[in-house]
N, C-alpha and C positions, 0 to 999 in steps of 0.2 A: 436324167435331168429334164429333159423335153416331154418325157410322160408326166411328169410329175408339174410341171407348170401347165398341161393338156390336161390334168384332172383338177387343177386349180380353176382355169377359167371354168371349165364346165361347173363346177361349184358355183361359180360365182354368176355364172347366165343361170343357172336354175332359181338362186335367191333371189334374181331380179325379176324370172317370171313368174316366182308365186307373192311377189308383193302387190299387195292390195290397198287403196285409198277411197276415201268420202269426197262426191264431189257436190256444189250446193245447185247442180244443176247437171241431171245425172240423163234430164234429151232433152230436145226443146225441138220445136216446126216452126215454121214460119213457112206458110205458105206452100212450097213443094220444095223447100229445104228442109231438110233435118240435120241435126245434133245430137250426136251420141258419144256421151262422154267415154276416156280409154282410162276405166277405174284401174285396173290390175297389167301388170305389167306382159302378161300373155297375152293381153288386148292391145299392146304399145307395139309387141314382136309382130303380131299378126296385121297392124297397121303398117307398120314400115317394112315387111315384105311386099304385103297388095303393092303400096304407093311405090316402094324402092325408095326409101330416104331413113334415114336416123334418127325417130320418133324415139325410138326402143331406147337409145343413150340417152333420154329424159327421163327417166325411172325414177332414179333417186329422186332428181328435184318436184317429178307430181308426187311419190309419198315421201317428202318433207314439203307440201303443200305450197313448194315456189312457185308451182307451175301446172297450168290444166290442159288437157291433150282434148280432143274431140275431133272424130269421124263425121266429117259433112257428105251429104248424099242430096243432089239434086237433079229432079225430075224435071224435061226438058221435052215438052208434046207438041208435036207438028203433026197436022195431019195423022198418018197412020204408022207414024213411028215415035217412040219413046226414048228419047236420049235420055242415059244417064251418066251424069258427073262427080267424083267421088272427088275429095280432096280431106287432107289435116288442118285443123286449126288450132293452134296454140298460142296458150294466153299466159306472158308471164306475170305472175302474181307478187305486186313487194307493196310497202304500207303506201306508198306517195301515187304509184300510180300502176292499173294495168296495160300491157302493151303486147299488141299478139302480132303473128304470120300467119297466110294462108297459103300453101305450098303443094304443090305436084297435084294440081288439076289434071283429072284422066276420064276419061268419061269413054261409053262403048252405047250402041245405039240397037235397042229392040225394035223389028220389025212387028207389027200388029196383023 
């Protein structure tokens, strides 16, 4: 019984890491921020390990188009070192309004 429910989830994390979606804004900069959108659900896993949060259990609703996930990256230059700061941005999508988080700011610092 217990194997058999252990090859069911596993089933069911692979379906969600090969699903794939369109996004109408797939990176954007501003300045020495970036945006890059988490189309496929291998990019959702691979964000919520870096960060350590549960981006990945939004799958379903980015491909059913409820909801748009994006990888932020900002560059932070003092002097002779470069901070960088990673965080997720999620934006949920319904006809009346959008409304987003920005969550688990982390940032590590390159010496020059």
């Amino acid at each position: 019984m217990l194997e058999e429910q252990r090859r069911c989830e596993d089933e069911w994390h692979q379906k969600q890491l090969s699903k794939s979606w369109a996004c109408p804004l797939p990176y954007y900069k501003i300045d020495n921020i970036e945006f890059t959108a988490l189309t496929y659900g291998q990019a959702l896993y691979e964000e919520g390990q870096r960060m350590q949060h549960c981006i990945f259990t939004y799958t379903d609703l980015c491909y059913e188009g409820k909801y748009l996930a994006f990888s932020v990256k900002y560059l932070e230059q003092n002097e002779s070192k470069i901070k960088v700061h990673y965080s997720t941005l999620g934006l949920s999508r319904n006809i009346k309004k959008i409304s987003g988080r920005l969550s688990n700011i982390e940032g590590f610092v390159i010496n020059l």
